[in-house]
C-alpha positions as CSV (number, residue, x, y, z in Angstrom):
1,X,-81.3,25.1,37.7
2,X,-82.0,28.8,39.7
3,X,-82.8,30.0,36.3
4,X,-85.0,27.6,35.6
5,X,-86.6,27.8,38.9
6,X,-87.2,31.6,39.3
7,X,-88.7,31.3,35.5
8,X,-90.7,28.6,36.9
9,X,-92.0,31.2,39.7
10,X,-92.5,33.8,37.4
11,X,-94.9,31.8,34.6
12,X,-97.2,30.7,37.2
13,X,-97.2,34.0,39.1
14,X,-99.4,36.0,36.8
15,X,-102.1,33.5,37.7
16,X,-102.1,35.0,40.8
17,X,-100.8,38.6,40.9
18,X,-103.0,41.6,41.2
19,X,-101.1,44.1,39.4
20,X,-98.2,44.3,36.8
21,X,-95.0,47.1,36.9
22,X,-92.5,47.2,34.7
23,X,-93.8,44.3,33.5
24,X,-93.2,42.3,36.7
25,X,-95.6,40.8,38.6
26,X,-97.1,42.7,41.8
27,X,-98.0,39.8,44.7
28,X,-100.9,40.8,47.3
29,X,-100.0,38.5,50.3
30,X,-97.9,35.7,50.5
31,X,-100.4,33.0,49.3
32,X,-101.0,34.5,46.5
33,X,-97.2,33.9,45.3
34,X,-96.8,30.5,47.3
35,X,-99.0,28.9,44.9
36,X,-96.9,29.3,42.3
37,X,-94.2,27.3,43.2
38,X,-93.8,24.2,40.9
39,X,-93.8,20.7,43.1
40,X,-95.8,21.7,45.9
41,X,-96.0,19.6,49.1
42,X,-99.0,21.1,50.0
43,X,-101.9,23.1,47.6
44,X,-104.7,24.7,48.9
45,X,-106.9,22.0,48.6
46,X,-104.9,20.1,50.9
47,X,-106.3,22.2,53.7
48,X,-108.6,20.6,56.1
49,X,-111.5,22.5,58.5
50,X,-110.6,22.2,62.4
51,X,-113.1,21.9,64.9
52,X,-113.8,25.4,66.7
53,X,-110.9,26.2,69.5
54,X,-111.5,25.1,72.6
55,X,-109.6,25.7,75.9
56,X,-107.5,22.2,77.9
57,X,-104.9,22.6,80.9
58,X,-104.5,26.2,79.3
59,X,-103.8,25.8,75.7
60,X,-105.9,26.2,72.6
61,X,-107.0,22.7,71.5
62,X,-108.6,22.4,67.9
63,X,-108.9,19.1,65.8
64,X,-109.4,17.8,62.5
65,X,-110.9,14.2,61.7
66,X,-113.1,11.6,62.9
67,X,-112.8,10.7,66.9
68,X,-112.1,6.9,66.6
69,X,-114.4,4.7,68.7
70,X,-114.1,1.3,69.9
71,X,-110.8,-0.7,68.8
72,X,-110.1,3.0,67.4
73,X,-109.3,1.7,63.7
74,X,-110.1,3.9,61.4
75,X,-111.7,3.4,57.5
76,X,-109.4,3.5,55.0
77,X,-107.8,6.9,54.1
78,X,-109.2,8.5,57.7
79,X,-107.0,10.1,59.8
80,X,-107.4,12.4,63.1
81,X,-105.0,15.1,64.0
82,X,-105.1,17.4,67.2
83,X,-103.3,20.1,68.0
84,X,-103.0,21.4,71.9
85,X,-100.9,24.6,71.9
86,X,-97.7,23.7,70.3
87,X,-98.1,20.2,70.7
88,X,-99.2,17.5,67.3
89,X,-101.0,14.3,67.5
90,X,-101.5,13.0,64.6
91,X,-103.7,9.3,64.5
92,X,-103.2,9.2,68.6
93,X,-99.7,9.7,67.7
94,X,-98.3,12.9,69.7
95,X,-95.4,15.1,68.1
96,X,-94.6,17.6,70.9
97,X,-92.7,20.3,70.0
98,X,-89.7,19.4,73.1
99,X,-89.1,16.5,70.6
100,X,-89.0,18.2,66.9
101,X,-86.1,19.1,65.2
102,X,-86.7,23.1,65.3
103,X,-85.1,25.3,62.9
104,X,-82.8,27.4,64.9
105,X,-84.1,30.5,66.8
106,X,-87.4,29.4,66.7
107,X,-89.0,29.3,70.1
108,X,-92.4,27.1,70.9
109,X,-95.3,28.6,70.1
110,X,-99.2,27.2,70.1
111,X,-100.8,28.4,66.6
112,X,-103.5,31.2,67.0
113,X,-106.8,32.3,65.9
114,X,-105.2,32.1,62.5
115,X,-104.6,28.4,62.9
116,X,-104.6,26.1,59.5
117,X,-104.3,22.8,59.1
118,X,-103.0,20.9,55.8
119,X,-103.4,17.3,54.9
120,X,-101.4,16.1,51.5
121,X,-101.8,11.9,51.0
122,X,-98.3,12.1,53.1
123,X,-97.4,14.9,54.9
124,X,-99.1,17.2,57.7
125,X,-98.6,21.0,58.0
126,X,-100.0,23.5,61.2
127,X,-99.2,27.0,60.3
128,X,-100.0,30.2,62.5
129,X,-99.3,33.2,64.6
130,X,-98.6,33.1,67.9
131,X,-101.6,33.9,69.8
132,X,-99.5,36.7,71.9
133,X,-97.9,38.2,68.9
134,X,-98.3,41.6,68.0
135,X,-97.0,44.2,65.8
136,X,-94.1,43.1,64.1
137,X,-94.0,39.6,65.7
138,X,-97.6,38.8,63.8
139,X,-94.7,38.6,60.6
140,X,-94.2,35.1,62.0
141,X,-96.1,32.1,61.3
142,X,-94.9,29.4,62.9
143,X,-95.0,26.4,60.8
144,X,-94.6,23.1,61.7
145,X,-94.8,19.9,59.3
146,X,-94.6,16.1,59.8
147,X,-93.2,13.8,57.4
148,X,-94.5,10.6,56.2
149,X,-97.0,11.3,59.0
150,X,-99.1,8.2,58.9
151,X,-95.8,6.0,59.1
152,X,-93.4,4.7,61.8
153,X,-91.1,7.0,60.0
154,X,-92.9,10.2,60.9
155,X,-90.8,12.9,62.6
156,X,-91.4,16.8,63.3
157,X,-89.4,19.8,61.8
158,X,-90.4,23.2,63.2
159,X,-89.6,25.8,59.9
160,X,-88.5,29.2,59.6
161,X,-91.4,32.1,60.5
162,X,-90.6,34.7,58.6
163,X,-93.6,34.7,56.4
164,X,-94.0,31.2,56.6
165,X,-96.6,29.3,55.6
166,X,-96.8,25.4,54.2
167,X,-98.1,26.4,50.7
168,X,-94.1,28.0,50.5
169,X,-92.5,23.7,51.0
170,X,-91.6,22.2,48.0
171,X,-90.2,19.0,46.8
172,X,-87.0,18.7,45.1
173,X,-86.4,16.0,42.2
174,X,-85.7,13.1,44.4
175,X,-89.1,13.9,46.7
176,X,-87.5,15.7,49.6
177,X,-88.8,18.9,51.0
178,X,-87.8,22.1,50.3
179,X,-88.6,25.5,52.5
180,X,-87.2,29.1,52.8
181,X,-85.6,30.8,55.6
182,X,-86.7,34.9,55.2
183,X,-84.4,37.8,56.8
184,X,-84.9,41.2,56.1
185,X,-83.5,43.3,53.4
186,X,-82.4,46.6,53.8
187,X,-80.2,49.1,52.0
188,X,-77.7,51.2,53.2
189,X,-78.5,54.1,55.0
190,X,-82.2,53.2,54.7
191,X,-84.5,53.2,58.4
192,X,-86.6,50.6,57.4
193,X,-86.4,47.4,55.1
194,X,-87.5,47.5,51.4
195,X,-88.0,43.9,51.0
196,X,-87.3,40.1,52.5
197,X,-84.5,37.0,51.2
198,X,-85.7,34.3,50.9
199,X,-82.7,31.5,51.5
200,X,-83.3,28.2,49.7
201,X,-83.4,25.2,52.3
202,X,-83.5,21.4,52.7
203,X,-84.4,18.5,54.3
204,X,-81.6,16.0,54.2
205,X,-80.8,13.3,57.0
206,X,-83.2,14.6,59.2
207,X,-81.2,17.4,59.2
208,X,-81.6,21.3,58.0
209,X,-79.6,22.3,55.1
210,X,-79.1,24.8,52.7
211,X,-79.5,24.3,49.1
212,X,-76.8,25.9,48.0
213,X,-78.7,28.1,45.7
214,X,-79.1,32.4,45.3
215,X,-81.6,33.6,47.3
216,X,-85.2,34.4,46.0
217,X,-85.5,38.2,46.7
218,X,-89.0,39.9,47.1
219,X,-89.2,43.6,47.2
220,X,-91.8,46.3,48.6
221,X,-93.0,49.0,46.3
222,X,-94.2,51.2,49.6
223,X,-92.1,49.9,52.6
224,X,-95.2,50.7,54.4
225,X,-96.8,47.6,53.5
226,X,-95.1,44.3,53.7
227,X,-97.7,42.5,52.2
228,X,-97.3,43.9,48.6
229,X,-94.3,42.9,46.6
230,X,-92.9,42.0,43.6
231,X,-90.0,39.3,43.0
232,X,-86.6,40.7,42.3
233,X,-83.9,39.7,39.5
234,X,-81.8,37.3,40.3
């Protein structure tokens, strides 16, 4: 299965890669290599234009979707979906983040100018950087995605930020999402990190788990830029 995974990865990845060493693929940014995961819960058409931010009770406030008038239903197919600093409504529906199941270590956070919104037939994913973040911390992308999101089923799971980004869930053979959980790579000796590992998580229960499966290990040519990698063996 990780064989046939990573081979998987690698096949669609010279859609999408910029340069080749060695013979293996060089990635520019991490879009550019999330789209070539197989059984995506989100592709890049599934992302939807939000209004332009304004400013309520102190938060960023953007939205996507018609504003429902009169008994507020809606034509088929049309949704609405709000987002007020780190807080979700979806369909007048709200998903704060004090009630999501949050990966742990990951601390609230409103999305930033950076904000996008996705919108698959059944899920919703917000994705961005912390409007404070700086440095190091602009690594982070906070992403936050609501299952079956137009049920009475829906619930909230805040992911993990390293490099996040809902183009990198995935579903596994019996539908249920998949994600990675990034932390830093660096050798011996070595002042500064030479690449990321990517862990290989679950959804399961309503619960985070870990696949159980090697980790999916990028690498940076120059150190210096975090944003240029290649993916390594297994």
């Amino acid at each position: 299965m990780r064989a046939r995974h990573v081979a998987l990865l690698l096949a669609g990845g010279a859609i999408s890669a910029l340069a080749v060493a060695d013979g293996v693929p060089i990635y520019d940014g991490y879009d550019a290599f999330w789209k070539t995961l197989p059984t995506p819960a989100f592709r890049a058409s599934d992302e939807r234009p939000l209004s332009d931010p304004q400013s309520f009770e102190g938060h960023g406030f953007r939205a996507w979707g018609p504003v429902p008038r009169g008994s507020g239903r809606r034509g088929p197919g049309q949704h609405r979906v709000e987002i007020l600093g780190p807080d979700i409504t979806i369909d007048r529906r709200a998903f704060p983040f004090a009630r999501a199941t949050v990966f742990p270590g990951e601390p609230p956070s409103g999305p930033g100018a950076d904000e996008r919104l996705f919108v698959s037939v059944r899920d919703v994913c917000v994705q961005g950087t912390a409007p404070s973040a700086s440095g190091m911390a602009q690594r982070h992308v906070h992403v936050a995605v609501v299952t079956d999101a137009f049920t009475r089923r829906a619930r909230r799971y805040d992911l993990p930020s390293l490099f996040g980004s809902c183009l990198a869930i995935s579903r596994d053979d019996r539908g249920g999402l998949r994600f990675f959980a990034g932390s830093y790579h660096t050798t011996a000796d070595a002042q500064v990190s030479d690449g990321v590992d990517f862990e290989p998580w679950r959804l399961h229960g309503g619960r985070f788990v870990k696949a159980g499966e090697a980790p999916l290990r990028i690498r940076f040519p120059d150190p210096d830029n975090v944003y240029r990698f290649s993916i390594a063996a297994p």
